[in-house]
TIRO-2110 file (N, C-alpha, C; in Angstrom, 1 decimal):
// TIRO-2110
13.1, 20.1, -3.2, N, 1, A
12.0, 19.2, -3.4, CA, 1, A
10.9, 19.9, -4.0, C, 1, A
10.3, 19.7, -4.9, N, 2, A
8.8, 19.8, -5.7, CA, 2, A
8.2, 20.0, -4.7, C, 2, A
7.2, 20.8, -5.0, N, 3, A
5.5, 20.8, -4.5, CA, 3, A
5.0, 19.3, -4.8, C, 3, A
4.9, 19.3, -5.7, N, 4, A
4.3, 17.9, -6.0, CA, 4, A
4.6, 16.7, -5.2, C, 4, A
6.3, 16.5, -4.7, N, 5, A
6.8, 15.5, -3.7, CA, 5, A
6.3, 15.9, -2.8, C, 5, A
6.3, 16.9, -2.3, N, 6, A
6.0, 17.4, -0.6, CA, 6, A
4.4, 17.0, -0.2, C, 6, A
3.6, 16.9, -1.7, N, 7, A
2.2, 16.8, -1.4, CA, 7, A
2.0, 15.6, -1.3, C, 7, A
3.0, 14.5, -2.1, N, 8, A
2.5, 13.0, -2.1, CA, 8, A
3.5, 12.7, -0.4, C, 8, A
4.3, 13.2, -0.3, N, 9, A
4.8, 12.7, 1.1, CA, 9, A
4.0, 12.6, 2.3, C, 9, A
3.0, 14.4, 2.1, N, 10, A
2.0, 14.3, 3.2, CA, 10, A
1.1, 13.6, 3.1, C, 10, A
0.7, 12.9, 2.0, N, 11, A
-0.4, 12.1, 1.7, CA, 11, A
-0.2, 10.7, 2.3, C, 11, A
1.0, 10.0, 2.3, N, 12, A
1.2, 8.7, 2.7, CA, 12, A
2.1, 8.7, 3.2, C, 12, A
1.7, 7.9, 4.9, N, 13, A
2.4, 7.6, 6.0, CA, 13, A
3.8, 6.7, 5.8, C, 13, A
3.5, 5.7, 5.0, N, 14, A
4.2, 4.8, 4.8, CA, 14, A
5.0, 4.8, 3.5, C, 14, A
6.2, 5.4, 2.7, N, 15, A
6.8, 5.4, 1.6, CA, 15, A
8.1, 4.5, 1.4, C, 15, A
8.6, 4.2, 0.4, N, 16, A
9.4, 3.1, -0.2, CA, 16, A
10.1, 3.8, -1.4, C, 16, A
11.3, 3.6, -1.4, N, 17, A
11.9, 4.1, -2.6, CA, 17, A
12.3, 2.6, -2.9, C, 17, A
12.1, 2.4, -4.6, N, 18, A
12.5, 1.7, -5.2, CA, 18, A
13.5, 2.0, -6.6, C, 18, A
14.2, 1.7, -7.2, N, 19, A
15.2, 1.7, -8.0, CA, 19, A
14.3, 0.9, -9.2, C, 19, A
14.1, 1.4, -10.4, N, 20, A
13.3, 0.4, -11.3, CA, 20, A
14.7, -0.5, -11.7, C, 20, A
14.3, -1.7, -12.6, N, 21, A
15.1, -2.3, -12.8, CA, 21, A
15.3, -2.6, -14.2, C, 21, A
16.2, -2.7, -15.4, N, 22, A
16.6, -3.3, -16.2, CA, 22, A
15.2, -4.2, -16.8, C, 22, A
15.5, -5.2, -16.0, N, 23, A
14.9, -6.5, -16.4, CA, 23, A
13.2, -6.2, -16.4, C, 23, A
13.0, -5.0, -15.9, N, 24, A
11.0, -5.4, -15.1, CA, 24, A
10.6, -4.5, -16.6, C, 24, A
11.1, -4.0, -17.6, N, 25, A
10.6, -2.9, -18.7, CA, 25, A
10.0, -4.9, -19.3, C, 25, A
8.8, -4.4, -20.4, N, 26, A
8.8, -5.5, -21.6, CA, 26, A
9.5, -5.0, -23.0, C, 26, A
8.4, -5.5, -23.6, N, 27, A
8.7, -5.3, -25.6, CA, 27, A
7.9, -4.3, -25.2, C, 27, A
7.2, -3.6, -25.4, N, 28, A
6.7, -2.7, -24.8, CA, 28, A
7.4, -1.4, -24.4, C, 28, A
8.9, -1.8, -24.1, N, 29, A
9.8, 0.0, -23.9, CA, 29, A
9.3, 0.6, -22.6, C, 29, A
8.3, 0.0, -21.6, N, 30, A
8.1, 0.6, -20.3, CA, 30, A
8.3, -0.5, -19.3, C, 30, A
8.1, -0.6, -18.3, N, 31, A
7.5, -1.5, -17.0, CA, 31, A
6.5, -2.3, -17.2, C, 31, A
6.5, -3.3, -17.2, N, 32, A
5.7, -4.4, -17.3, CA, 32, A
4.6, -4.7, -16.5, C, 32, A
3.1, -4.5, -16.6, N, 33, A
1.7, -4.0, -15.9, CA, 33, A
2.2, -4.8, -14.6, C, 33, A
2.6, -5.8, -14.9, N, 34, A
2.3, -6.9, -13.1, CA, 34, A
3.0, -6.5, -12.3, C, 34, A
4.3, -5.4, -12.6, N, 35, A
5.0, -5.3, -12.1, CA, 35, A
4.7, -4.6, -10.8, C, 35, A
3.8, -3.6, -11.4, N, 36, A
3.3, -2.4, -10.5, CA, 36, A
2.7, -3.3, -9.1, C, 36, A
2.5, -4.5, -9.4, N, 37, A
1.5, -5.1, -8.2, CA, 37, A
2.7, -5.5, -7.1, C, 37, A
3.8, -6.1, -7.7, N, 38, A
4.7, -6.0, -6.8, CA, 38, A
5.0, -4.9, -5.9, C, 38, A
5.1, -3.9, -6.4, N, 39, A
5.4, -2.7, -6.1, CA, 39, A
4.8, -2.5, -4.7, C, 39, A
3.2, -2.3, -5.1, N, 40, A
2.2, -2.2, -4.2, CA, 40, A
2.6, -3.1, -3.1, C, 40, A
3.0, -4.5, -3.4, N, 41, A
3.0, -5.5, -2.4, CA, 41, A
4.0, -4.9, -1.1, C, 41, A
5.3, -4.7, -1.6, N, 42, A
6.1, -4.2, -0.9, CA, 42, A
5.9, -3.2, 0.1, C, 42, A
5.1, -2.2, -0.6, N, 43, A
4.8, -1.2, 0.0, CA, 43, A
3.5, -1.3, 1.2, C, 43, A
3.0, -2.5, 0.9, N, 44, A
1.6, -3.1, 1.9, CA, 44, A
2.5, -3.8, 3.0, C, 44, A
3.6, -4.8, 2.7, N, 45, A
4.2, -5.3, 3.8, CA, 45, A
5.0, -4.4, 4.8, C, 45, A
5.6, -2.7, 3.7, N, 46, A
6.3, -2.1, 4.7, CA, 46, A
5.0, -1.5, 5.8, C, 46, A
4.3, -1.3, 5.0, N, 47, A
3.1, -0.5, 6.6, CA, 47, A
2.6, -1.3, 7.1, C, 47, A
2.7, -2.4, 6.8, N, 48, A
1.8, -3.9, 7.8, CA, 48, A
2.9, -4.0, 8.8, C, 48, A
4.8, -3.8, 8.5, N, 49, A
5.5, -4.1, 9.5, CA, 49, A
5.3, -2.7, 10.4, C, 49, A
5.0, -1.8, 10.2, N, 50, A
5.4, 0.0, 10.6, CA, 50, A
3.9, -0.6, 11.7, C, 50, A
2.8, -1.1, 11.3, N, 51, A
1.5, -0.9, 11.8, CA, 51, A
1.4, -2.4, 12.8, C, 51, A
2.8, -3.2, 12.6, N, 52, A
2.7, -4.0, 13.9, CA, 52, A
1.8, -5.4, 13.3, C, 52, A
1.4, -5.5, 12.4, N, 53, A
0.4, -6.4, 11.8, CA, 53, A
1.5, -7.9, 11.5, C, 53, A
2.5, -7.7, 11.6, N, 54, A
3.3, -8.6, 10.9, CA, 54, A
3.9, -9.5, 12.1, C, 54, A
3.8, -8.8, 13.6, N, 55, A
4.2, -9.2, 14.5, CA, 55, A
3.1, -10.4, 15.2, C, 55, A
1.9, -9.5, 15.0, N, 56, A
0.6, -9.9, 15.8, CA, 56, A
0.0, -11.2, 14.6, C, 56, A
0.9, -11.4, 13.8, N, 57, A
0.5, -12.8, 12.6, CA, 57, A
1.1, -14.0, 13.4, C, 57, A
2.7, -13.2, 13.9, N, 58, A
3.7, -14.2, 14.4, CA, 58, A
3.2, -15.1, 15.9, C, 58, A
2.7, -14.0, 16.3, N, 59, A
1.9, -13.9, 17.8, CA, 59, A
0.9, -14.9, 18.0, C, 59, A
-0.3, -14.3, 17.2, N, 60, A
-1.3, -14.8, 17.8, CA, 60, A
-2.1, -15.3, 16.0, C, 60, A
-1.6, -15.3, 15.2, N, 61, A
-1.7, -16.5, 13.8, CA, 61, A
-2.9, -15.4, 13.5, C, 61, A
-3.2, -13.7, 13.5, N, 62, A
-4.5, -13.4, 13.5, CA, 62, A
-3.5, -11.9, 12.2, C, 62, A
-3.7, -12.4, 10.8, N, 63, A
-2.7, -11.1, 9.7, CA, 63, A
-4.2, -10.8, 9.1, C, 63, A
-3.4, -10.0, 7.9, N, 64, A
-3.8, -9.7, 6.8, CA, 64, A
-3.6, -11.0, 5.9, C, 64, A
-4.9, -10.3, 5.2, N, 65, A
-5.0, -11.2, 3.3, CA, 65, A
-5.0, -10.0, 2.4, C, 65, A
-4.3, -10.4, 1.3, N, 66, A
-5.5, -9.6, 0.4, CA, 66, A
-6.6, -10.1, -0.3, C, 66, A
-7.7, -9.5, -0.2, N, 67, A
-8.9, -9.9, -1.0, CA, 67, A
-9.4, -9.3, -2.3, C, 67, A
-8.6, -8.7, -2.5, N, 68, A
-9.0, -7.9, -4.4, CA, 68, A
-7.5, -6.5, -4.4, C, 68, A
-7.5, -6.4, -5.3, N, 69, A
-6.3, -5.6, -5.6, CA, 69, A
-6.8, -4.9, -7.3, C, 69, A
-6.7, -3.8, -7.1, N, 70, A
-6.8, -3.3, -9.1, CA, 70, A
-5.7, -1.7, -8.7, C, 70, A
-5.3, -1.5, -10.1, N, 71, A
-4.0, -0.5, -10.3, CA, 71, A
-4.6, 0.4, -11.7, C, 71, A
-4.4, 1.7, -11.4, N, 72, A
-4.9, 2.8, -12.6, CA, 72, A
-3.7, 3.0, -12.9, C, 72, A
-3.1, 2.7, -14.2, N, 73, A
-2.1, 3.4, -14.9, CA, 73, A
-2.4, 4.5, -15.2, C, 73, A
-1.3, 6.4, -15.1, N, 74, A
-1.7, 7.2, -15.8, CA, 74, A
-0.8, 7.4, -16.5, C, 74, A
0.5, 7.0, -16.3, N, 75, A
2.0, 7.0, -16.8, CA, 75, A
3.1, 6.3, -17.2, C, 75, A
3.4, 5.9, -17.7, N, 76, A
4.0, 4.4, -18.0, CA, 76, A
5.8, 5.1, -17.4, C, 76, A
6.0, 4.2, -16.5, N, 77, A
7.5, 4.0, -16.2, CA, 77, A
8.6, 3.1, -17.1, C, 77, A
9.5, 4.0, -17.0, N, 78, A
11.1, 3.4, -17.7, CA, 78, A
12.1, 3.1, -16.9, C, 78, A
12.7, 2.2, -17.5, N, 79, A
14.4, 2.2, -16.6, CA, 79, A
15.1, 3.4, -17.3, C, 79, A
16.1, 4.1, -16.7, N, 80, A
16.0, 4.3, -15.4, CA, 80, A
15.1, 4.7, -14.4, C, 80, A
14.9, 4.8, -13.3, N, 81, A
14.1, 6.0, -12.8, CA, 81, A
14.1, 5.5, -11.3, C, 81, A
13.9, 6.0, -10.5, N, 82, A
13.3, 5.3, -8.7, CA, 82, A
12.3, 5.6, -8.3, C, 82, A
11.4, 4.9, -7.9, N, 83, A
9.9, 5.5, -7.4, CA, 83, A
10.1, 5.5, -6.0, C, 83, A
8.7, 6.2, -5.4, N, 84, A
8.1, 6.2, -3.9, CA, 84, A
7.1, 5.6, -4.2, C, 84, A
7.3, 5.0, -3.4, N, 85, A
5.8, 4.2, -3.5, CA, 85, A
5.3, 4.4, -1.9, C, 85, A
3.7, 4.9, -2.0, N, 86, A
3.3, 5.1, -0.9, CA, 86, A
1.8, 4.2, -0.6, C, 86, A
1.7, 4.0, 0.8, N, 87, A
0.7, 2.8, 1.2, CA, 87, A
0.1, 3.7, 2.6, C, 87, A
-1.3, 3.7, 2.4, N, 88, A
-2.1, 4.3, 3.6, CA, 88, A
-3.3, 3.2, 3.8, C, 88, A
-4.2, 3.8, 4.4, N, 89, A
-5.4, 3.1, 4.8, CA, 89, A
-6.3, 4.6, 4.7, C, 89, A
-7.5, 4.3, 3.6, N, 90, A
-8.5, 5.1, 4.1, CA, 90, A
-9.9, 4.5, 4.8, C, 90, A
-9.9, 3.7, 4.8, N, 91, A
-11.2, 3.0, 5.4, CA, 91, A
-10.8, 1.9, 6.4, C, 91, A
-11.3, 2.1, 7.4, N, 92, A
-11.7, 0.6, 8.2, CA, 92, A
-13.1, -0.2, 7.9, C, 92, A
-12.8, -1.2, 7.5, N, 93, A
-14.2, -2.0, 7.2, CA, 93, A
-13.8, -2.9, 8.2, C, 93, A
-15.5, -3.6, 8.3, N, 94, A
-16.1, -4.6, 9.2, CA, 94, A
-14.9, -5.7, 9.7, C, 94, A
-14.0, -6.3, 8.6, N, 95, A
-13.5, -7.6, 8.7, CA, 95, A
-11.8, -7.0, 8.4, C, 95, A
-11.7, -5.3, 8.2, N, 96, A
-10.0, -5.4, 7.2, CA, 96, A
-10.1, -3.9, 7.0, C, 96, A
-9.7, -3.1, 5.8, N, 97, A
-9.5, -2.1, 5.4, CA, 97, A
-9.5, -2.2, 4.1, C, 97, A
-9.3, -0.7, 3.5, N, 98, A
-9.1, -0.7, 2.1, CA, 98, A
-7.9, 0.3, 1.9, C, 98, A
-6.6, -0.5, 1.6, N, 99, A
-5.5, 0.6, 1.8, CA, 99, A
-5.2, 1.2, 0.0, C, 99, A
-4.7, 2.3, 0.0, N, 100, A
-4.6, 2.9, -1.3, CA, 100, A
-3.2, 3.3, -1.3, C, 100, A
-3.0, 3.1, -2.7, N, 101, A
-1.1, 2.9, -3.0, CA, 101, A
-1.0, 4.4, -4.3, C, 101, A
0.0, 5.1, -4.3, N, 102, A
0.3, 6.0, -5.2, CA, 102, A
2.2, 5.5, -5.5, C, 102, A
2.1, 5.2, -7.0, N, 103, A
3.6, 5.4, -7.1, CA, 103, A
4.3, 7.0, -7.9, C, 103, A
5.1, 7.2, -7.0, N, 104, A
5.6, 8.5, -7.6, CA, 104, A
6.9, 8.6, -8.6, C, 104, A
6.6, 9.0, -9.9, N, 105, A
8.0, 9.1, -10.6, CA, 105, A
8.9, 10.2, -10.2, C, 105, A
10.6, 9.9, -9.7, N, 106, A
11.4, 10.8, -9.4, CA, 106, A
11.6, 11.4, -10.4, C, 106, A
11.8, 10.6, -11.9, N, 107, A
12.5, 11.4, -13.3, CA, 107, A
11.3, 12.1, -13.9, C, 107, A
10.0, 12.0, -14.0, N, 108, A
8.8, 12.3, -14.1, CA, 108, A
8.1, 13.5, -13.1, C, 108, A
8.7, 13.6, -12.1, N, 109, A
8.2, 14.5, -10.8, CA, 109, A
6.5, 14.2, -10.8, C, 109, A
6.0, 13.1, -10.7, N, 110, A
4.5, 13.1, -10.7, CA, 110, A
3.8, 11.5, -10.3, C, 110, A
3.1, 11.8, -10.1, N, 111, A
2.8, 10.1, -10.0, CA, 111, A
1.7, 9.5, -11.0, C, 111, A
2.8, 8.2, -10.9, N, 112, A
2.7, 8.0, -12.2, CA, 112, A
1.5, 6.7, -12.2, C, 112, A
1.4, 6.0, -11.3, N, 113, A
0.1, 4.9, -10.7, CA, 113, A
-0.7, 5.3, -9.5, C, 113, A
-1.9, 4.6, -9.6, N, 114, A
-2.8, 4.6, -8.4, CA, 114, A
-3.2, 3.1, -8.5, C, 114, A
-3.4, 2.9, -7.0, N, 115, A
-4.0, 1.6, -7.0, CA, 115, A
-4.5, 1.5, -5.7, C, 115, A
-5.2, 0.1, -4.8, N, 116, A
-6.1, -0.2, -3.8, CA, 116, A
-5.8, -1.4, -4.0, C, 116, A
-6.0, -2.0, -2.6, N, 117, A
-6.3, -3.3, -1.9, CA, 117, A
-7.1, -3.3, -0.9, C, 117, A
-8.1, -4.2, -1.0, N, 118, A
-8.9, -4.5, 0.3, CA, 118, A
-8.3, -5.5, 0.9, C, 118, A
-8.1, -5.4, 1.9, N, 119, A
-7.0, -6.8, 3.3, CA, 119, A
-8.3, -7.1, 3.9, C, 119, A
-8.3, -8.2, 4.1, N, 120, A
-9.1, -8.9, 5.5, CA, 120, A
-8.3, -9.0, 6.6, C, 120, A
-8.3, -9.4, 7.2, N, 121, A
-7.8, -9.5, 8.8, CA, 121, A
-8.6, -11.4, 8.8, C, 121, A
-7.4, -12.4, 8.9, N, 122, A
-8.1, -13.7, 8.6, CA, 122, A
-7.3, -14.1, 10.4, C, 122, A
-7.8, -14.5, 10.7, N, 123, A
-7.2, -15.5, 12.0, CA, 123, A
-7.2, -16.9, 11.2, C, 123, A
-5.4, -17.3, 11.3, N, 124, A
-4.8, -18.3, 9.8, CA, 124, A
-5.5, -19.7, 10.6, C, 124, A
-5.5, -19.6, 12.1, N, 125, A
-5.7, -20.9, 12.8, CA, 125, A
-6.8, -21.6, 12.1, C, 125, A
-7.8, -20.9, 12.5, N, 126, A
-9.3, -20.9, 12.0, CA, 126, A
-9.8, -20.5, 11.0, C, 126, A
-9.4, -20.0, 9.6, N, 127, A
-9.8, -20.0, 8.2, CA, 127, A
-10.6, -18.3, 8.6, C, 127, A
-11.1, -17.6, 9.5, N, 128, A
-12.0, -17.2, 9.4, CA, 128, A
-11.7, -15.3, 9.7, C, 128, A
-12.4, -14.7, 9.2, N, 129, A
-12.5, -13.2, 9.1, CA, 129, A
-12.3, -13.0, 10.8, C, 129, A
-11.8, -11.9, 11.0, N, 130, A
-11.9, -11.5, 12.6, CA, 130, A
-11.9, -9.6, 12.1, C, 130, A
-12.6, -9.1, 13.3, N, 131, A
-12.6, -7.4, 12.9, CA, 131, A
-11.4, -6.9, 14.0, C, 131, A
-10.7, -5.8, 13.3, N, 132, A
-10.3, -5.2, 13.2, CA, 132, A
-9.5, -4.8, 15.0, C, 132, A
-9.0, -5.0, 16.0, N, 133, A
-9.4, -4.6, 17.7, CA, 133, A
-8.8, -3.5, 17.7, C, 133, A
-8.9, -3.1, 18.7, N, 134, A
-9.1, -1.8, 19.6, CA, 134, A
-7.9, -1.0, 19.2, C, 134, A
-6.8, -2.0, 19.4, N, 135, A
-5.1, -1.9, 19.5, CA, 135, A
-4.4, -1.4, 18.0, C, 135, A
-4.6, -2.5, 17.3, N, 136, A
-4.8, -2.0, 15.9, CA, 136, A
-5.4, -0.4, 15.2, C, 136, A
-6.8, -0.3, 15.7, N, 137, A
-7.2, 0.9, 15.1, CA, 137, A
-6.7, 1.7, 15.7, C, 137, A
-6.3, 1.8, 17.0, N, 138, A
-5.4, 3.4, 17.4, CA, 138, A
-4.0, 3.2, 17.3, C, 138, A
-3.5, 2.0, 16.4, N, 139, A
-2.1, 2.2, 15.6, CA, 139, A
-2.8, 3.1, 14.6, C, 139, A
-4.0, 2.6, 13.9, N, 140, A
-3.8, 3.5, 12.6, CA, 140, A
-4.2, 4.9, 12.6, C, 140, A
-5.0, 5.2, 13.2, N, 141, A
-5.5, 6.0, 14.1, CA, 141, A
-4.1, 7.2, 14.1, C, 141, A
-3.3, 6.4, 14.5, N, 142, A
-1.8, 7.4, 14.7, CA, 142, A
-1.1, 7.7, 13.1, C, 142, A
-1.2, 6.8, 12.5, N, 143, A
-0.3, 6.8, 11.4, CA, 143, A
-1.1, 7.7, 10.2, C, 143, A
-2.5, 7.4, 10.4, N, 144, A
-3.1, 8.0, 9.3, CA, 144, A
-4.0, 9.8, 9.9, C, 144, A
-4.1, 10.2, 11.1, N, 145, A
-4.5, 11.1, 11.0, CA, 145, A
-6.1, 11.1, 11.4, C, 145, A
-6.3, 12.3, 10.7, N, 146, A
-7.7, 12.6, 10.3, CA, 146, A
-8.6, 11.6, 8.6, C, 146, A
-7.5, 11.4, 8.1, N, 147, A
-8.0, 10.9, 7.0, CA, 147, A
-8.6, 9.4, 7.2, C, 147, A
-8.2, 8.9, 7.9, N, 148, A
-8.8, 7.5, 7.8, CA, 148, A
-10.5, 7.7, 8.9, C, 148, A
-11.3, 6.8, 7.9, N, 149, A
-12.9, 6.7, 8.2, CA, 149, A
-13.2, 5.4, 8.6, C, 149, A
-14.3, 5.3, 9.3, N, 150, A
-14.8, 3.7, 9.4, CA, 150, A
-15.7, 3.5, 8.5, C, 150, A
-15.7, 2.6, 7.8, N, 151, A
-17.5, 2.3, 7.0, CA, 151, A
-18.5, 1.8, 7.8, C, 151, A
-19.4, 2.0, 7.7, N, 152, A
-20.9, 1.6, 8.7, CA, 152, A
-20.9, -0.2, 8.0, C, 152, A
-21.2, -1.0, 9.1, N, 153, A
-21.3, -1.9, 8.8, CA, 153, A
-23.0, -2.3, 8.1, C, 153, A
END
């Protein structure tokens, strides 16, 4: 294994191997931009299930949203190839978080996207924002380490 795998593995809790596909390249001869959002998506539901978030939707009707999403291309992907795609949290804010996504090229050895999503935390009953409880933050608390920060409200 690379230096470079070992560094993005420590970096993100939550990782995903994906298989690119045939179909997701354009006219273009790479990966198709929207694609990468998928990507991300997957990789936000695998640490939403790892972080219990998916359960406590089922429970008590109180998930995630997403509220803004943007992706830095530095490398454009091909078929073949398989990525990692990795999903953390560096921030807890007021109402949600701001989780940050890296996709790593295996044929590439590097990573080859960055991107972010801010999630709200919406209770679905009631349309309305709810912050973040107790239970929750010492899931992430566990998953993320030292790296994750709160923002001051």
């Amino acid at each position: 294994m690379s230096e470079k795998l070992k560094a993005f593995e420590r970096d993100y809790p939550v990782i995903i191997d994906l298989p690119l596909q045939w179909g997701e390249m354009d006219a273009f001869n790479h990966i198709n931009n929207v694609t990468y959002f998928r990507y991300f998506e997957s990789a936000r539901i695998a640490y939403f299930e790892r972080a219990g978030l998916m359960d406590e939707m089922k429970h008590n009707g109180i998930g995630p949203i997403l509220a803004s999403t943007e992706c830095q291309y530095r490398r454009p992907l091909t078929y073949p190839d398989t990525i990692k795609v990795g999903a953390r949290i560096d921030e807890v804010q007021p109402f949600g978080f701001l989780q940050t996504y890296a996709i790593y090229s295996t044929a590439q050895d590097a990573i080859a996207t960055l991107g972010s999503g801010r999630i709200v935390l919406l209770d679905y009953n009631t349309q309305k924002k709810v912050a973040p409880d107790e239970g929750l933050l010492e899931t992430l608390r566990k998953l993320e380490g030292d790296r994750l920060t709160e923002a001051e409200e």
